[in-house]
PyMOL commands that place a pseudoatom at each C-alpha (Angstrom):
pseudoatom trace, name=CA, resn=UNK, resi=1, chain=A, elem=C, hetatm=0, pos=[-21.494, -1.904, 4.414]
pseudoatom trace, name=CA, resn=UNK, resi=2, chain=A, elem=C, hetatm=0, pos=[-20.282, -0.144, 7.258]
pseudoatom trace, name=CA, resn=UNK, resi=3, chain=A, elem=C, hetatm=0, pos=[-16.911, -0.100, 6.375]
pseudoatom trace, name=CA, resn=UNK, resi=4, chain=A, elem=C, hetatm=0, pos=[-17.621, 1.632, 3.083]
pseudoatom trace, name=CA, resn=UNK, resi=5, chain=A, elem=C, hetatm=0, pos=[-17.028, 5.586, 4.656]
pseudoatom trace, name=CA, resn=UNK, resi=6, chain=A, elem=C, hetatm=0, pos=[-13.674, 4.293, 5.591]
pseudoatom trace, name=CA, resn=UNK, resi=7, chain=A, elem=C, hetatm=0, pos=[-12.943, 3.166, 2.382]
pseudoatom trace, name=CA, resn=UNK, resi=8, chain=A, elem=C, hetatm=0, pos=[-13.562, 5.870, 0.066]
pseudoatom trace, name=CA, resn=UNK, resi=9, chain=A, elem=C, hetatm=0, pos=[-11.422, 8.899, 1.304]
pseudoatom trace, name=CA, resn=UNK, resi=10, chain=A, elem=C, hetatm=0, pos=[-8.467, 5.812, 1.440]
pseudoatom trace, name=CA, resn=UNK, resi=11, chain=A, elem=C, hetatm=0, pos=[-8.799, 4.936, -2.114]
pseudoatom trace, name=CA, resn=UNK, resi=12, chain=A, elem=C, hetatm=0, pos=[-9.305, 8.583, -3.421]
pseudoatom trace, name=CA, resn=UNK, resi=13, chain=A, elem=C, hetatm=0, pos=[-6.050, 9.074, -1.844]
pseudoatom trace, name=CA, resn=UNK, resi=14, chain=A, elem=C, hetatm=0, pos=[-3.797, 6.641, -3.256]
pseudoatom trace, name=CA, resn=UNK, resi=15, chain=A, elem=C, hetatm=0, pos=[-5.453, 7.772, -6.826]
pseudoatom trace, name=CA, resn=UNK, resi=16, chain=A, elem=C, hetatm=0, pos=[-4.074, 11.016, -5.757]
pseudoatom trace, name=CA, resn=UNK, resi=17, chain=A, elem=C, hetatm=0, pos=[-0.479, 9.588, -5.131]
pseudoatom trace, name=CA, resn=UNK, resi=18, chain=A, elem=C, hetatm=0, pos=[-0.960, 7.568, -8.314]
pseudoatom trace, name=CA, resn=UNK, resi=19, chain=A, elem=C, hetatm=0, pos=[-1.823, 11.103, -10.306]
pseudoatom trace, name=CA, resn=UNK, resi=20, chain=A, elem=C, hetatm=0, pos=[0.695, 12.875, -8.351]
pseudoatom trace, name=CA, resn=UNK, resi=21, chain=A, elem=C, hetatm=0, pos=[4.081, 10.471, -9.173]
pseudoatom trace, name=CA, resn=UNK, resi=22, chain=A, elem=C, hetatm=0, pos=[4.754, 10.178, -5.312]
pseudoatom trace, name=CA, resn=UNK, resi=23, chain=A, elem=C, hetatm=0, pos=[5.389, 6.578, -5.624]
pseudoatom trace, name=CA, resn=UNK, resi=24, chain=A, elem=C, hetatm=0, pos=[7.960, 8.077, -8.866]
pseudoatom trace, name=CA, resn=UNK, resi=25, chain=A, elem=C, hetatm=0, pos=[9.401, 10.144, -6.232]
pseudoatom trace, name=CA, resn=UNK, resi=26, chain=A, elem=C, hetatm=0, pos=[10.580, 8.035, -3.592]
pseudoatom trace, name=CA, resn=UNK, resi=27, chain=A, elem=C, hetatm=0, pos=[12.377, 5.308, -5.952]
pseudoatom trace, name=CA, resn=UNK, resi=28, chain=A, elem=C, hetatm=0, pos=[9.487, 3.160, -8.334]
pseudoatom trace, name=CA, resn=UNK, resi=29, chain=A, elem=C, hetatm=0, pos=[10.477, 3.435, -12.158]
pseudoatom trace, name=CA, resn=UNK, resi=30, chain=A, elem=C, hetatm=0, pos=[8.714, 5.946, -14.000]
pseudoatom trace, name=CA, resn=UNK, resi=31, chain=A, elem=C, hetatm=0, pos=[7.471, 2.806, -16.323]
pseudoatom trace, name=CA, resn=UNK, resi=32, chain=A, elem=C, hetatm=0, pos=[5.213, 1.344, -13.879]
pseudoatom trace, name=CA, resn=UNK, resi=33, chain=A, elem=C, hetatm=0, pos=[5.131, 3.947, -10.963]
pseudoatom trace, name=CA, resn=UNK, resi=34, chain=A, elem=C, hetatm=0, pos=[1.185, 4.887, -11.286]
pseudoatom trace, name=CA, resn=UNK, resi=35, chain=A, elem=C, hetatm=0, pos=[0.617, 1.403, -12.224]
pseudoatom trace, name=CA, resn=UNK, resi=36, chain=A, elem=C, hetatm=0, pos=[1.794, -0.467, -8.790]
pseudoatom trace, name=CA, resn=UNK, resi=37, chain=A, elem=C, hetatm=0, pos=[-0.818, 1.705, -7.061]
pseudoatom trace, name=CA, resn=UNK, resi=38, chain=A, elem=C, hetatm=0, pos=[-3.462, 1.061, -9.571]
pseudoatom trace, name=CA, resn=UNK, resi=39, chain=A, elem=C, hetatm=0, pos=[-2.304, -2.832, -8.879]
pseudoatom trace, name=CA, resn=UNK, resi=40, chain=A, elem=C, hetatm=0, pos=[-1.616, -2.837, -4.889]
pseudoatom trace, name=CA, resn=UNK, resi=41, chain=A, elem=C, hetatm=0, pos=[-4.392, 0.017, -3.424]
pseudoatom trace, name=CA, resn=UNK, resi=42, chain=A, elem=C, hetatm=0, pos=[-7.402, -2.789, -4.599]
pseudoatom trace, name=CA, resn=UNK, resi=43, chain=A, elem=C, hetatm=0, pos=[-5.852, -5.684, -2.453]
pseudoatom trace, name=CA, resn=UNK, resi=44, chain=A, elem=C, hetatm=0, pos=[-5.186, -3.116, 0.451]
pseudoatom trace, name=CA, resn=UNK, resi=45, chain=A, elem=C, hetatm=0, pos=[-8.641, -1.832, 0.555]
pseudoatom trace, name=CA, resn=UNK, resi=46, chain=A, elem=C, hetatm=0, pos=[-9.837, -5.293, 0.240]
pseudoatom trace, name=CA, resn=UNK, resi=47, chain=A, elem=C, hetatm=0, pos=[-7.596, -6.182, 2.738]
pseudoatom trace, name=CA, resn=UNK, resi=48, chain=A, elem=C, hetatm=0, pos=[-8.302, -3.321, 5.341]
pseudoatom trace, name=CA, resn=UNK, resi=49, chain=A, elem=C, hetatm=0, pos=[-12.128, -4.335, 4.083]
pseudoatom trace, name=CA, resn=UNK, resi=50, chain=A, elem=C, hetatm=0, pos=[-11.685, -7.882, 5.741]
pseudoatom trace, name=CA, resn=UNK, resi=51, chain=A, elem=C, hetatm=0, pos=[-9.532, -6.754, 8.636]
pseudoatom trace, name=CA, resn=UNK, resi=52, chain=A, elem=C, hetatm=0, pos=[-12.354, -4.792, 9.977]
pseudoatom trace, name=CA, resn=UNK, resi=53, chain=A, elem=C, hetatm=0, pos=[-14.825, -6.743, 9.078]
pseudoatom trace, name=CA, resn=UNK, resi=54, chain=A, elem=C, hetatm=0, pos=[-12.843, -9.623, 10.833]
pseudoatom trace, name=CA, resn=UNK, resi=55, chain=A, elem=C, hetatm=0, pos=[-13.485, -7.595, 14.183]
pseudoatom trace, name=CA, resn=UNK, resi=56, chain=A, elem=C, hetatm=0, pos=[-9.765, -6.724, 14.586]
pseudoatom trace, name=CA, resn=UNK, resi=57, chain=A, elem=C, hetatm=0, pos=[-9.645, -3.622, 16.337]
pseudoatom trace, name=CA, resn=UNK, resi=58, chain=A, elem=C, hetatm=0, pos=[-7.817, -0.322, 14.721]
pseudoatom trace, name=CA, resn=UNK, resi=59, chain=A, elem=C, hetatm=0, pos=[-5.119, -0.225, 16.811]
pseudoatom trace, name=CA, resn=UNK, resi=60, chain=A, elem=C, hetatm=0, pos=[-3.868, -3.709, 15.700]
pseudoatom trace, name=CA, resn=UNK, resi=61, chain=A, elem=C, hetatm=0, pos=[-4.823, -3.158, 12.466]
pseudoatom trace, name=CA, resn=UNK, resi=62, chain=A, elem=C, hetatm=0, pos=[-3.077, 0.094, 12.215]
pseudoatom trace, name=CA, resn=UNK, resi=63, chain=A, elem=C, hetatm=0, pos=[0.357, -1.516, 13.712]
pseudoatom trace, name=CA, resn=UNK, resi=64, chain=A, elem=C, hetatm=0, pos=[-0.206, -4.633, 11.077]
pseudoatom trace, name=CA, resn=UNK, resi=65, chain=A, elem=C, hetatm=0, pos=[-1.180, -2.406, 8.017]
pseudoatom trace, name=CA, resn=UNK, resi=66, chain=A, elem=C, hetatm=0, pos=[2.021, 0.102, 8.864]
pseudoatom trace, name=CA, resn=UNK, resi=67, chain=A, elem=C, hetatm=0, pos=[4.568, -3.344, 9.425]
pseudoatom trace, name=CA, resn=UNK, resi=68, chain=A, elem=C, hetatm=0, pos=[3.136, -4.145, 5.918]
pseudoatom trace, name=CA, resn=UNK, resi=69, chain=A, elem=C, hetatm=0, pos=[4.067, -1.105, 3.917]
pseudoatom trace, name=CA, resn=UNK, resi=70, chain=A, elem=C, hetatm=0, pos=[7.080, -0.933, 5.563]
pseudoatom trace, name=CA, resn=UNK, resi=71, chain=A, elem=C, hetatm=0, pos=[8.259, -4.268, 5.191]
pseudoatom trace, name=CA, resn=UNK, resi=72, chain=A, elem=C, hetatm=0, pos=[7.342, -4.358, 1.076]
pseudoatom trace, name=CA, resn=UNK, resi=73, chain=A, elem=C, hetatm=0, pos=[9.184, -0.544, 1.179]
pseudoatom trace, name=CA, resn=UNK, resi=74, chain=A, elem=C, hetatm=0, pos=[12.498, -2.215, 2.095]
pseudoatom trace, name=CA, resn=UNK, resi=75, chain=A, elem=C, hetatm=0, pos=[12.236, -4.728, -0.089]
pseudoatom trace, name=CA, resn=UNK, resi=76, chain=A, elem=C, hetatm=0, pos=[11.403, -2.255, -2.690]
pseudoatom trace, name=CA, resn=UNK, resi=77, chain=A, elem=C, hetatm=0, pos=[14.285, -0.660, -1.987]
pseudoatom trace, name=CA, resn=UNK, resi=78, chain=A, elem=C, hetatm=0, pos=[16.467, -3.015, -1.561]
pseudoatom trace, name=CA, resn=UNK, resi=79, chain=A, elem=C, hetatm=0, pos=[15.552, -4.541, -4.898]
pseudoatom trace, name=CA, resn=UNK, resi=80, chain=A, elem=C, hetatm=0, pos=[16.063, -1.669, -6.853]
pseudoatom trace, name=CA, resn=UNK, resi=81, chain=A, elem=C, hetatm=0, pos=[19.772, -0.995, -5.046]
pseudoatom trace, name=CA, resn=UNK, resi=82, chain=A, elem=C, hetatm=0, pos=[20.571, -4.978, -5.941]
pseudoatom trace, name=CA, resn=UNK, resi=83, chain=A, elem=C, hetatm=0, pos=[18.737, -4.549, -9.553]
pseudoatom trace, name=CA, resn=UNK, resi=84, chain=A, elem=C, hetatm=0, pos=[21.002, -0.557, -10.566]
pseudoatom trace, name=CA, resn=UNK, resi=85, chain=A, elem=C, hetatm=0, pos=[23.904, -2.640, -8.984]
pseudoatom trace, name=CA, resn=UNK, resi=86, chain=A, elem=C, hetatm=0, pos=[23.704, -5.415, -11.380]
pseudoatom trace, name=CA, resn=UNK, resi=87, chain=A, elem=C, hetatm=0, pos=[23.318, -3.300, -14.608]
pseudoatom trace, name=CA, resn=UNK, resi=88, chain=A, elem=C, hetatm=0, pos=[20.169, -4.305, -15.047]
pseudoatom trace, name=CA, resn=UNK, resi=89, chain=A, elem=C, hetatm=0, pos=[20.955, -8.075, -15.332]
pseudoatom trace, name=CA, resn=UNK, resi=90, chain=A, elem=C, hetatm=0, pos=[19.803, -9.094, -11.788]
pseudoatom trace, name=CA, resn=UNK, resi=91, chain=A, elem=C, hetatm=0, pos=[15.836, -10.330, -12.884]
pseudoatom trace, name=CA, resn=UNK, resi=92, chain=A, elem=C, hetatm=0, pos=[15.231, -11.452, -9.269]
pseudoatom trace, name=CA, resn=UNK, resi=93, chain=A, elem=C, hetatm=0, pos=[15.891, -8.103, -7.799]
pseudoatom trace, name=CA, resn=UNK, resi=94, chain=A, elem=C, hetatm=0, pos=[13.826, -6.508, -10.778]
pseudoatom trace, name=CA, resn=UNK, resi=95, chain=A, elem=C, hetatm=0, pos=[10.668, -8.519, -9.767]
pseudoatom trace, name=CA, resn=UNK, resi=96, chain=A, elem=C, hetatm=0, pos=[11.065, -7.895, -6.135]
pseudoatom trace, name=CA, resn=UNK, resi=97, chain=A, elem=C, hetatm=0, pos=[11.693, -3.879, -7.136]
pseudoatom trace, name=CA, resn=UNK, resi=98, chain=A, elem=C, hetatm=0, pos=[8.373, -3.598, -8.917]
pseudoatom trace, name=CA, resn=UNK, resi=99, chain=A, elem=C, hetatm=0, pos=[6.472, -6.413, -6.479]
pseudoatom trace, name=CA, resn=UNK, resi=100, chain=A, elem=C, hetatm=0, pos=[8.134, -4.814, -3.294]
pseudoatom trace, name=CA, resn=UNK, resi=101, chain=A, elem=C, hetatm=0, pos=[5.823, -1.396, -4.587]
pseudoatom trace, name=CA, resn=UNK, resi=102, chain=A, elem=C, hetatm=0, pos=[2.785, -3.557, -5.448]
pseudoatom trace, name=CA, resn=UNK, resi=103, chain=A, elem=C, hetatm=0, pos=[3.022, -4.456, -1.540]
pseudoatom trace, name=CA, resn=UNK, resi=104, chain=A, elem=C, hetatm=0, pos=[3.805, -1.040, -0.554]
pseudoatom trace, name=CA, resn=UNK, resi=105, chain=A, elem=C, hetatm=0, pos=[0.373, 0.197, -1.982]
pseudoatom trace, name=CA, resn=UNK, resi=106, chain=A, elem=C, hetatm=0, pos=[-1.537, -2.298, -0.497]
pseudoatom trace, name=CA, resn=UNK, resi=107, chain=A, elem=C, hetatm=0, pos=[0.289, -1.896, 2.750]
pseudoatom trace, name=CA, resn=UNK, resi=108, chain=A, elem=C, hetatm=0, pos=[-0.440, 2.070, 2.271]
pseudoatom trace, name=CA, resn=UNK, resi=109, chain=A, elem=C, hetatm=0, pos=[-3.737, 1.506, 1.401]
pseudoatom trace, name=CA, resn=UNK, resi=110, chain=A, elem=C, hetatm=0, pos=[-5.026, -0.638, 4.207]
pseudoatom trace, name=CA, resn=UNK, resi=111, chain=A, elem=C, hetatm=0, pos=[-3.232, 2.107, 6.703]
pseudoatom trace, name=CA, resn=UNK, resi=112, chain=A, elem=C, hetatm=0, pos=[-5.052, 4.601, 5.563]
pseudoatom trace, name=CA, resn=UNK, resi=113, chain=A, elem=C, hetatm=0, pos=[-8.349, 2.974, 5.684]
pseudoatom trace, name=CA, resn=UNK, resi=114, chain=A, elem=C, hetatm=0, pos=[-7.446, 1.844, 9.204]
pseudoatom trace, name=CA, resn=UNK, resi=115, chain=A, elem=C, hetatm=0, pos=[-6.467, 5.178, 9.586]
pseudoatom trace, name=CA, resn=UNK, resi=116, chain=A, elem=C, hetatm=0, pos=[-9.629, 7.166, 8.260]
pseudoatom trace, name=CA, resn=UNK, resi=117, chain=A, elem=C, hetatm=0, pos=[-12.132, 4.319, 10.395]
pseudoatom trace, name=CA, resn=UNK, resi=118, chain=A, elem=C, hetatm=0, pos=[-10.719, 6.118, 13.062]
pseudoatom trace, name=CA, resn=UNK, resi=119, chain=A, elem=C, hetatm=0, pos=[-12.916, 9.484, 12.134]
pseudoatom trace, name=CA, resn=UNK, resi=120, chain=A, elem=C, hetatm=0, pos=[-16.092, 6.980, 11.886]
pseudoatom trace, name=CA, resn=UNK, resi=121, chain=A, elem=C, hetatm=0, pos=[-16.584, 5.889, 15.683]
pseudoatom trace, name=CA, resn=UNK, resi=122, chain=A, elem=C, hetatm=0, pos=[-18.996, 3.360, 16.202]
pseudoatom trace, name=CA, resn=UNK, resi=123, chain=A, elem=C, hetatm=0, pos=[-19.502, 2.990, 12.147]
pseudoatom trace, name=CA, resn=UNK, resi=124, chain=A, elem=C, hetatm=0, pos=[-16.285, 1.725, 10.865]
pseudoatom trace, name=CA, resn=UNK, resi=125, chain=A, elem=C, hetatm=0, pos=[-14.003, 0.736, 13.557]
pseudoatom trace, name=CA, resn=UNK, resi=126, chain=A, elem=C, hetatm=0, pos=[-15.019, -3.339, 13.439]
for i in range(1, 126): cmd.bond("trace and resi %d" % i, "trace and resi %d" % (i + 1))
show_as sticks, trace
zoom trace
């Protein structure tokens, strides 16, 4: 339960970039661009959840949780570049598009819960 504070300010975030269309904005399709956050912030708050509670420091976490979003960003990317390249016939490239933003929101998540544990010393850290 200590993790909690940490938690909330993180998820009413990412339903701000979900309400917002920043995830629209930097390349998901407008289909499914509220809906990756809706799908990926859960896992990264549960994620960021079990990190702390795992006793991994914030620093670490921070550095994992930031390698995570930007790992599933490229792929994002790069899936959508290989899926517009292939007029839309590429289904591999399609999955890993929309799955590479699933993974971004978790990653995104989890950093800023790792992130906001930092303003609750001695409550949230882990």
């Amino acid at each position: 339960m200590r993790h909690l504070p940490a938690l909330i300010p993180a998820a009413l975030l990412m339903a701000l970039a979900a309400q917002t269309g920043l995830t629209e904005s930097l390349g998901a399709h407008p289909w499914w661009a509220a809906q990756v956050i809706l799908l990926g912030a859960p896992a990264g708050l549960l994620l960021a959840a079990l990190a702390a509670l795992s006793g991994l420091a914030a620093g670490p976490r921070i550095i994992l949780f930031a390698l995570i979003a930007a790992a599933a960003f490229a792929a994002a990317t790069w899936g959508k570049a290989e899926f517009a390249a292939s007029y839309a016939e590429n289904v591999m490239a399609g999955r890993l598009w929309f799955l590479g933003w699933i993974g971004t929101a978790a990653g995104a998540a989890a950093l800023l819960a790792a992130l906001t544990s930092l303003a609750y010393p001695g409550r949230a850290r882990g």
